[in-house]
Backbone as JSON Lines, residues from 0, in Angstrom:
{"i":0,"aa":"X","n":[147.74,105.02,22.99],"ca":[147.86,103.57,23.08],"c":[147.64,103.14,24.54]}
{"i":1,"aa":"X","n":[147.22,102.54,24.41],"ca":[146.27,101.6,25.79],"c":[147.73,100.8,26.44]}
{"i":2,"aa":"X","n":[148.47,101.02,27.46],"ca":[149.17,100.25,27.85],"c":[148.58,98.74,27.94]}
{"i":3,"aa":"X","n":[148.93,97.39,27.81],"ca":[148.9,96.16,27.73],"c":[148.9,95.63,29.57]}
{"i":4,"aa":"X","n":[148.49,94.85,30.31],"ca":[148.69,93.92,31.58],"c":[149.64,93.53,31.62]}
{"i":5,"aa":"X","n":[150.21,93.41,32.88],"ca":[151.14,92.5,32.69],"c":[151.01,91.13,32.84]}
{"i":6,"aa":"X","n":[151.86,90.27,32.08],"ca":[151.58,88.88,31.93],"c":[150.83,88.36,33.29]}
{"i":7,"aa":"X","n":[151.47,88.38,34.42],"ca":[150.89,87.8,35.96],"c":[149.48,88.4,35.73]}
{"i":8,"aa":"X","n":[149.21,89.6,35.63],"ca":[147.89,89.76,35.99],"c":[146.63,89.39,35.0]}
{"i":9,"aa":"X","n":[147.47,89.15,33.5],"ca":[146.69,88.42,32.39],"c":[146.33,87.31,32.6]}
{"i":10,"aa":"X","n":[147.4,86.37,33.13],"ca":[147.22,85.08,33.29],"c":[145.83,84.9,34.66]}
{"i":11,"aa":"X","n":[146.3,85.19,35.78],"ca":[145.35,85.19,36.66],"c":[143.95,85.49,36.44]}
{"i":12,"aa":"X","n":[143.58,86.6,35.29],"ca":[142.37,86.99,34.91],"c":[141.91,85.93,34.02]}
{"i":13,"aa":"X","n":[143.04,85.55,33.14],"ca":[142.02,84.16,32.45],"c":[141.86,82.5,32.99]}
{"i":14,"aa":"X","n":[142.82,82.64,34.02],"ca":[142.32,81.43,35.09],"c":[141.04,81.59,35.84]}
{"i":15,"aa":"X","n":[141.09,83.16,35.88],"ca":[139.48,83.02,36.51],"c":[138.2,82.94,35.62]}
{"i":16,"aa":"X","n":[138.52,83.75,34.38],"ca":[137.54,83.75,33.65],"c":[137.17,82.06,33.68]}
{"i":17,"aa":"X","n":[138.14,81.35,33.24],"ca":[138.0,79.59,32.33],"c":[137.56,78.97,34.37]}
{"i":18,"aa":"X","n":[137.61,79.72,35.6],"ca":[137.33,78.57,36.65],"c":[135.53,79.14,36.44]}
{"i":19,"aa":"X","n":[135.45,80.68,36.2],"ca":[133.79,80.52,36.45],"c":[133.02,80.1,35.23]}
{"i":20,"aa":"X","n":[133.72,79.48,34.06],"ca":[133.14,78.94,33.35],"c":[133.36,77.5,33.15]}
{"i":21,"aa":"X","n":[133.53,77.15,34.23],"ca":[133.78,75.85,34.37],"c":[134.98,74.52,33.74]}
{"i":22,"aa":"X","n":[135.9,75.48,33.3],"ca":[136.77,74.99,32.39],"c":[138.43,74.31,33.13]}
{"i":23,"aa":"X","n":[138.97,73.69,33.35],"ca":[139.47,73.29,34.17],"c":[140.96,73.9,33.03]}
{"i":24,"aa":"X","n":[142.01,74.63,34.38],"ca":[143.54,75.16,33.81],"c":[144.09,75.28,34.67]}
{"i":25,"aa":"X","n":[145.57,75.05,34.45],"ca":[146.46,75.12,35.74],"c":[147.96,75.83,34.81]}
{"i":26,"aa":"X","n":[148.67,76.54,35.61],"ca":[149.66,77.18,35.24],"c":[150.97,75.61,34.87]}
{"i":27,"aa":"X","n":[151.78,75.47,33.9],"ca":[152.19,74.57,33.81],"c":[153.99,75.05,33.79]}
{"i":28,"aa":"X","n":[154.16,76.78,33.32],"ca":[155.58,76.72,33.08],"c":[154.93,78.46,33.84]}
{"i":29,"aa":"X","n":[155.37,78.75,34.58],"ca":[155.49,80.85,35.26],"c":[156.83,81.23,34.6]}
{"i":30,"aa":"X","n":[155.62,82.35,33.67],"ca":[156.82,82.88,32.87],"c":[157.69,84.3,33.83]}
{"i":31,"aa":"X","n":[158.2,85.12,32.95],"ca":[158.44,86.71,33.66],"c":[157.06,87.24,33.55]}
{"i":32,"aa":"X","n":[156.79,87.7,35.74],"ca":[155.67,88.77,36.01],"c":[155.19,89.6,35.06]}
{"i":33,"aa":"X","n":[155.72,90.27,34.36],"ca":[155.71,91.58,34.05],"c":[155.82,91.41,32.59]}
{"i":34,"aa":"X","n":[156.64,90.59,32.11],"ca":[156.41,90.79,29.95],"c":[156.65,89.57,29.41]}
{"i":35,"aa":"X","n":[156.41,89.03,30.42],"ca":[156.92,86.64,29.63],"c":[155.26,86.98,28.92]}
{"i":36,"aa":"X","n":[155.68,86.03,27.45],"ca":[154.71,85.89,26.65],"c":[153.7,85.06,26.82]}
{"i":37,"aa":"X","n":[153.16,84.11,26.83],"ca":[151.76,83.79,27.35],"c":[151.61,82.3,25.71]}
{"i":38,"aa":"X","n":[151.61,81.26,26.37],"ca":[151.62,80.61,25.1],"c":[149.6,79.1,25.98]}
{"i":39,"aa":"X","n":[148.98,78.96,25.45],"ca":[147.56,78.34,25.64],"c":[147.53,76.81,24.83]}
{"i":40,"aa":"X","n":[147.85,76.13,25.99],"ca":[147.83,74.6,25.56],"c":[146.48,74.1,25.44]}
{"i":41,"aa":"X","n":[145.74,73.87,24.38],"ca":[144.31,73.08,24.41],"c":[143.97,71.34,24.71]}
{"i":42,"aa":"X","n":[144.19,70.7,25.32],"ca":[143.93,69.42,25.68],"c":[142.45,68.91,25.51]}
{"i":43,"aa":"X","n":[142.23,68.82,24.54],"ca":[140.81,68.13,24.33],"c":[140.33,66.65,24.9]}
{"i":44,"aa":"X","n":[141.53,65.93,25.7],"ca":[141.63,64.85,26.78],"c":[141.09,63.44,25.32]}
{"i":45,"aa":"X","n":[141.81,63.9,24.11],"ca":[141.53,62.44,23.67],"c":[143.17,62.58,22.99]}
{"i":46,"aa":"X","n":[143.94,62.48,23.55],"ca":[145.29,62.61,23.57],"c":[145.62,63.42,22.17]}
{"i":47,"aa":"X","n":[144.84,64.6,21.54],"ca":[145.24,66.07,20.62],"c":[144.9,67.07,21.39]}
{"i":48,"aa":"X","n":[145.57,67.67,20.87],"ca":[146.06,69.62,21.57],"c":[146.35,70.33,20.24]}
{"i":49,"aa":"X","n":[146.12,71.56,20.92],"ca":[146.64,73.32,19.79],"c":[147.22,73.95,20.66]}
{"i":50,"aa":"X","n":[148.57,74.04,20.3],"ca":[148.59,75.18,21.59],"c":[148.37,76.94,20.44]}
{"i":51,"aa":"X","n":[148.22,77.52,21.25],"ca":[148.18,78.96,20.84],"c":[149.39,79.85,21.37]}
{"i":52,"aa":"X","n":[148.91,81.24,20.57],"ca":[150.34,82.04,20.79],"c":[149.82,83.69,20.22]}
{"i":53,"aa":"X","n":[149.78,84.4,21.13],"ca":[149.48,85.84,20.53],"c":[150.87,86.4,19.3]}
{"i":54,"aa":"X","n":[149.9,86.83,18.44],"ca":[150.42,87.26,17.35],"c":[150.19,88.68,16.78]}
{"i":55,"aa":"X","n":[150.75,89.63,15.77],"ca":[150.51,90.78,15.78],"c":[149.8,90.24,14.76]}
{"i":56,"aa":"X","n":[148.68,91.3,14.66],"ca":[147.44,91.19,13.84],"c":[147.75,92.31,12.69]}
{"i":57,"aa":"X","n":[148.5,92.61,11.68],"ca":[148.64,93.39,10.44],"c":[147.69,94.01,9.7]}
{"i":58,"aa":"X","n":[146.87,93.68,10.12],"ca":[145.38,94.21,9.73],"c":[144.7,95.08,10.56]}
{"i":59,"aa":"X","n":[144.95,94.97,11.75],"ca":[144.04,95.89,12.86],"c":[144.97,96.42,13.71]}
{"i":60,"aa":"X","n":[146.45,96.03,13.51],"ca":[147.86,96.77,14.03],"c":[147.16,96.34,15.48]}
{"i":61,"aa":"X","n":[146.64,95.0,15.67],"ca":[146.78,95.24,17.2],"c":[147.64,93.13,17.78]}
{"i":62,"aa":"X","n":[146.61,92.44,18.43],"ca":[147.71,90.86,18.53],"c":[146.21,90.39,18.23]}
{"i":63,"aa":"X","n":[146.56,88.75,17.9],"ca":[145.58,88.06,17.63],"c":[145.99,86.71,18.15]}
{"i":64,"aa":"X","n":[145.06,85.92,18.8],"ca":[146.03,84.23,18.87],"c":[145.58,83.5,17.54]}
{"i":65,"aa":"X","n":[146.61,83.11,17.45],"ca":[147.14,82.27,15.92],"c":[147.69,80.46,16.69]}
{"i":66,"aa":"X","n":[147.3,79.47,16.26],"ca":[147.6,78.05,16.29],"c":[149.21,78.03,15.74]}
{"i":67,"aa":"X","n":[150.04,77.38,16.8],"ca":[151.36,77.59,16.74],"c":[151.9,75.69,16.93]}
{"i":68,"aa":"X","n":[150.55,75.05,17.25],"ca":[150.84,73.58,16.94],"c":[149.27,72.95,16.7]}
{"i":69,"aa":"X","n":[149.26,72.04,16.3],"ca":[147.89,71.42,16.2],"c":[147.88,69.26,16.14]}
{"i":70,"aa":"X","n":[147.36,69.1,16.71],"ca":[147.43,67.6,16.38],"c":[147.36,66.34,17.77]}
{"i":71,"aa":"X","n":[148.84,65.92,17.8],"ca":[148.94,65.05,19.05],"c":[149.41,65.3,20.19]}
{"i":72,"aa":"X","n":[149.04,65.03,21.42],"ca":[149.74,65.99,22.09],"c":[150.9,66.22,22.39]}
{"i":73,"aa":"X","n":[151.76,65.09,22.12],"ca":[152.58,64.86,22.24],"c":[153.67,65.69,21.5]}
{"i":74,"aa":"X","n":[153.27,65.81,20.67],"ca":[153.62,66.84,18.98],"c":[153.53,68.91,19.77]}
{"i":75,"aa":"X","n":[152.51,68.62,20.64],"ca":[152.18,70.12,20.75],"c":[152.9,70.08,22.44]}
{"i":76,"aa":"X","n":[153.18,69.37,22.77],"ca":[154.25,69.51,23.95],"c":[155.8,69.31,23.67]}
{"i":77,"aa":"X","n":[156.3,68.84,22.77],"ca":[157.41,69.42,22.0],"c":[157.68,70.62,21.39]}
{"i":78,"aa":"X","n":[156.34,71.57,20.84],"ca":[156.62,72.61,20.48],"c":[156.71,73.56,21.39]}
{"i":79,"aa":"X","n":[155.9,73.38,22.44],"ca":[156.01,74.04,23.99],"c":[157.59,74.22,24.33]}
{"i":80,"aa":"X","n":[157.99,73.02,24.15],"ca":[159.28,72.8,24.9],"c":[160.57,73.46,23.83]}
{"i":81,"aa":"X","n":[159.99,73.24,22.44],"ca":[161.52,74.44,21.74],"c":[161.01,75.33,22.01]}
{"i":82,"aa":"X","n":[159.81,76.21,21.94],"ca":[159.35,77.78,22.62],"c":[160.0,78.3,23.8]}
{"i":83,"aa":"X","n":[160.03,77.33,24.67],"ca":[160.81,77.45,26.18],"c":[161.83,77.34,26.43]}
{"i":84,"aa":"X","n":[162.74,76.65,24.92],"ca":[164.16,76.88,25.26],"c":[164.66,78.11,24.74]}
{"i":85,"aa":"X","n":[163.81,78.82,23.75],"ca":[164.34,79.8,23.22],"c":[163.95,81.28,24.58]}
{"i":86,"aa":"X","n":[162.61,81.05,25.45],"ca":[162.43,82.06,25.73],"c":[161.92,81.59,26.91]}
{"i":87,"aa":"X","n":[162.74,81.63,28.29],"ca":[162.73,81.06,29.31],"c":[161.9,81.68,29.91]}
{"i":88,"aa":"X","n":[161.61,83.08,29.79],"ca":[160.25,83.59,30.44],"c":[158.93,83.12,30.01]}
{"i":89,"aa":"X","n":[158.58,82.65,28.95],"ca":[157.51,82.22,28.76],"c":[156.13,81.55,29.9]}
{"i":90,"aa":"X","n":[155.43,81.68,29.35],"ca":[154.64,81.43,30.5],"c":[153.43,80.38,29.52]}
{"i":91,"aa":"X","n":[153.11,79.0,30.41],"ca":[152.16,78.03,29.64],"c":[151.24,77.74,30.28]}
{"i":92,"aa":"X","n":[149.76,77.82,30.06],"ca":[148.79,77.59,30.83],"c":[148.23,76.22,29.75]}
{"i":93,"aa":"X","n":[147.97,75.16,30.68],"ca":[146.91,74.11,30.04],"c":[145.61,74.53,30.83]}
{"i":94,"aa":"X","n":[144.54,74.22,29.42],"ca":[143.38,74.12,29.36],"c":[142.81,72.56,28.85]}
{"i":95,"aa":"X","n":[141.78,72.44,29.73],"ca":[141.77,70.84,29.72],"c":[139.93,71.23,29.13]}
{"i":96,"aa":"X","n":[139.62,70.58,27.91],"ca":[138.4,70.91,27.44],"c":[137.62,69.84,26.28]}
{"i":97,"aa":"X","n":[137.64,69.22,26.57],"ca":[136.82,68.05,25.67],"c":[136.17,68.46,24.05]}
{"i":98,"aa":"X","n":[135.1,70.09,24.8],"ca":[134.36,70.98,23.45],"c":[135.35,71.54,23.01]}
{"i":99,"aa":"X","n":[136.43,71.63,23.24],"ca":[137.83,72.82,22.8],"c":[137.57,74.38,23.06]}
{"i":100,"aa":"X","n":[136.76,74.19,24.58],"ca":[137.1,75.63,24.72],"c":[138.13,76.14,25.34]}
{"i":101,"aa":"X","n":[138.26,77.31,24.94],"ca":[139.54,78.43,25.59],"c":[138.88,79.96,25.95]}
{"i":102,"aa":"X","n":[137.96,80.2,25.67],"ca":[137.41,81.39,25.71],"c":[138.31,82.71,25.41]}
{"i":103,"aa":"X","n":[139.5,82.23,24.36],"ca":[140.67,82.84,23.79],"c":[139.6,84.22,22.82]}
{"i":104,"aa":"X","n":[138.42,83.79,22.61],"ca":[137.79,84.57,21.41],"c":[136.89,85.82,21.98]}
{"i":105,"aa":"X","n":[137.18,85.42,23.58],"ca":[135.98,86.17,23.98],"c":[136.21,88.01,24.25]}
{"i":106,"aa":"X","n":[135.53,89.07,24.6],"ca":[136.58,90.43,24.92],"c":[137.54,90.23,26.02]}
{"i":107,"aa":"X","n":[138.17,90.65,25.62],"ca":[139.2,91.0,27.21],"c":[140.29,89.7,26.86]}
{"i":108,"aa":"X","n":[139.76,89.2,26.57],"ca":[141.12,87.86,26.38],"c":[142.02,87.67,24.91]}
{"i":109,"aa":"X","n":[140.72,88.2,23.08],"ca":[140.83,87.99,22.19],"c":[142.13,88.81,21.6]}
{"i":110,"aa":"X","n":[142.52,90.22,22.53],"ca":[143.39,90.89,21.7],"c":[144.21,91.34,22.88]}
């Protein structure tokens, strides 16, 4: 088994991936360095969002991101916020993307 990154150095790798693809993200909640979970706010800037959330994938025994809110944003920054009371390490990156990208699908980021 492939040891996993740790969160800090996950996060930093997909801030860079989404700056050289032109995608604008900023860290919004720093979870724990080392094993805070990683939750992906989508802001499509017409006031709806998804946020995302790695999930275990039962099928390929490995994680997958799965939609953990969808709609207004307002709606998907409340769900942010019970996520964060339950698990103070958490860690929230917004992605600000009009096309709804996240490049969540791409290698290195998808699992």
């Amino acid at each position: 088994m492939t040891p996993r990154p740790t969160a800090d150095f996950w996060v930093r790798a997909y801030l860079a991936r989404l700056a050289l693809a032109g995608i604008p993200a900023y860290v919004t909640a720093h979870g724990d360095a080392t094993a805070g979970a990683v939750l992906v706010k989508l802001a499509t800037l017409d006031g709806r969002a998804r946020v995302f959330q790695r999930s275990p994938d039962l099928a390929t025994g490995g994680r997958t991101w799965t939609v953990l809110a969808e709609g207004d944003e307002a709606l998907a920054d409340a769900a942010i916020a019970r996520q964060r009371r339950h698990d103070p390490d958490l860690w929230v990156i917004e992605v600000e993307s009009r096309e709804g990208r996240t490049l969540l699908d791409e290698a290195g980021l998808a699992d």
